[in-house]
C-alpha positions as CSV (number, residue, x, y, z in Angstrom):
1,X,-6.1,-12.4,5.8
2,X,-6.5,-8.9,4.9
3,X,-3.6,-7.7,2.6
4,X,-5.1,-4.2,2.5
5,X,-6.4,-1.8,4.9
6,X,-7.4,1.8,4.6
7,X,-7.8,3.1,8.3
8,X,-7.3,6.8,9.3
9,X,-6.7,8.1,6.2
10,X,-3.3,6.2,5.4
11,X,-2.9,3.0,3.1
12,X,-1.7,0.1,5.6
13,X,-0.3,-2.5,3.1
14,X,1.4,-5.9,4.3
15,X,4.8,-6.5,3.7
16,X,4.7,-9.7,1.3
17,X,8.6,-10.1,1.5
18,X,8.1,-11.1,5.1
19,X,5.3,-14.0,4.8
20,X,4.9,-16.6,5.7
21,X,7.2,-16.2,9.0
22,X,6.2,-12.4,9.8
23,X,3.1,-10.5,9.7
24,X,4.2,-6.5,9.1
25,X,2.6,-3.7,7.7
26,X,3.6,-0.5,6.2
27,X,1.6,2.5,6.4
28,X,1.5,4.3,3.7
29,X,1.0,8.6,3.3
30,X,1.5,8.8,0.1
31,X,1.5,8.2,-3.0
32,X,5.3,7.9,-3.5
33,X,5.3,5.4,-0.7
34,X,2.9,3.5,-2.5
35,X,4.8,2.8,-5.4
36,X,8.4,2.4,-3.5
37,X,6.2,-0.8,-2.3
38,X,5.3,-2.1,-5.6
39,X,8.5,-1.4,-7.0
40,X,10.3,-3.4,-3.9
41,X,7.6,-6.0,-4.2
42,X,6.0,-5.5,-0.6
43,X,2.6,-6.0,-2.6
44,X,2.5,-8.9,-4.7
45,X,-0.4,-10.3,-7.4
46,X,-2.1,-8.4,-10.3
47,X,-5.3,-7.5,-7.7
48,X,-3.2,-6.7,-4.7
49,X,-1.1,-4.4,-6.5
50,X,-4.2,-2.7,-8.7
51,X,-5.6,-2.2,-5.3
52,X,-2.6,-0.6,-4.1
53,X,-2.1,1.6,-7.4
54,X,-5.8,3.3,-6.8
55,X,-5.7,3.9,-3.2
56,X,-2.1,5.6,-4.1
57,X,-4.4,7.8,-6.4
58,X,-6.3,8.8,-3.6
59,X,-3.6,9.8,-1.6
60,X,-1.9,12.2,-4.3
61,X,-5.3,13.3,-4.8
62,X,-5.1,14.3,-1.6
63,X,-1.9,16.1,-1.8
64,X,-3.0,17.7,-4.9
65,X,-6.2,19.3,-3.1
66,X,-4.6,20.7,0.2
């Protein structure tokens, strides 16, 4: 299973909290949407969430250059 997917330019994340008996993901724009995950604990595990933490910096790149 793929925890993390980077497709159209948005972060598609998992939502841990609702394993094993649902598979859902949350798309992710920004950022700030990013780390409302980690903080809720959608994204679990030192390499999940590290994975998670740098495509969020891409995203506010992102932001920061348009």
């Amino acid at each position: 299973m793929q925890p993390i997917k980077w497709e159209k330019g948005r972060l598609l994340l998992i939502d841990q909290t609702r394993l094993p008996h649902r598979e859902e993901w949350i798309a992710c724009t920004s950022y700030r949407e990013v780390a409302a995950a980690i903080k809720a604990m959608q994204v679990r595990g030192a390499p999940a969430i590290g994975l998670a933490a740098a495509f969020g910096l891409v995203l506010g790149a992102r932001e920061y250059v348009h």
